[in-house]
N, C-alpha and C positions, 0 to 999 in steps of 0.2 A: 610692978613687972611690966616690959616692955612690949606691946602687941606683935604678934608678927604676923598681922593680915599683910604686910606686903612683900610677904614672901611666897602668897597663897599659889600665886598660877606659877612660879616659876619650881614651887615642888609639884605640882601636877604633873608638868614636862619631867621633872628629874623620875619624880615615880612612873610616866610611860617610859620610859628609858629603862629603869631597872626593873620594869616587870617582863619586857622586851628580850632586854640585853642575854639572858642566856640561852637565847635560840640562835645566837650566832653558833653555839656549840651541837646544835643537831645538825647541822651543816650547811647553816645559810650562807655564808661566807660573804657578807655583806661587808665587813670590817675588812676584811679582807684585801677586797676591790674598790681602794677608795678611789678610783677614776671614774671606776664607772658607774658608783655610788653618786658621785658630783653629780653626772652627767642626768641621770634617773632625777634627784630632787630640786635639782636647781631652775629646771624649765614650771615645775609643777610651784613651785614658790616663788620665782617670778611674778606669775601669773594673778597668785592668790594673795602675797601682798600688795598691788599694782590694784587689785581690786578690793582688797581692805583698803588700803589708801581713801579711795575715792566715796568708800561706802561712808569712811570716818569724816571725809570733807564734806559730804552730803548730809552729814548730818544724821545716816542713818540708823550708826549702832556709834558707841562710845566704849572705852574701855574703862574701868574704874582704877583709878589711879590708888586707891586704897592696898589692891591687893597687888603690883606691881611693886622696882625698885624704883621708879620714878627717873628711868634712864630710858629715853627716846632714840629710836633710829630715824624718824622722821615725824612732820607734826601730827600728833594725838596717837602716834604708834608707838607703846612701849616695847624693850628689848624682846621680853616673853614675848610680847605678840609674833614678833621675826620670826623668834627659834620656833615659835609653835609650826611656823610652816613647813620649817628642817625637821624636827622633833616627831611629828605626829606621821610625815610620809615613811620616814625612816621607820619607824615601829610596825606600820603597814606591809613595809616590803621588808625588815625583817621576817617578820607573820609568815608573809607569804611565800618569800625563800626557802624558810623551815619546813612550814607544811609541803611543798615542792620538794625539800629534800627526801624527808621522812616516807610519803607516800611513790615517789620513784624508790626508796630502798626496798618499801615493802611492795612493788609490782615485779620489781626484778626477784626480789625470794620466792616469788610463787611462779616466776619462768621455768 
């Protein structure tokens, strides 16, 4: 049987995603607004790959190539690592659009 430790981190991401994804429907509307989705995760993943980068070239942390696909966006950065930066804000500011929906529905039912 063939292992599939390196596909470990890249269902992590998939499972934050689908534990996520149906609070678009409380009315996050995240999926929605993909402009201004872009705009929200792209300054914050810059940032945070720019400094994984540096932390991987310093020697500081490594990623284990065992549970990746062994597909680089840059040296000693696998793909999972990138998405994790898209993947894990996204799920956040899902989170938090929802709960934002949810709690302005129930302050206005009690006006």
């Amino acid at each position: 049987m063939e292992s599939t430790d390196h596909l470990h981190y890249l269902l992590v991401l998939a499972a934050c995603v689908a534990v996520t994804l149906p609070l678009e429907f409380l009315g996050a509307g995240v999926y929605r607004r993909p402009r201004r989705l872009v705009r929200a995760l792209l300054p914050a993943a810059a940032l945070f790959a720019a400094w994984d980068l540096a932390a991987i070239a310093g020697g500081v942390w490594s990623i284990d190539s065992r549970y990746t696909l062994g597909v680089y966006v840059a040296p000693g950065m696998p793909l999972e690592e990138a998405l994790f930066f898209l993947v894990i804000p996204l799920c956040g500011l899902l989170t938090f659009e929802a709960v934002r929906a949810v709690l302005g529905r129930r302050i206005g039912a009690r006006a």
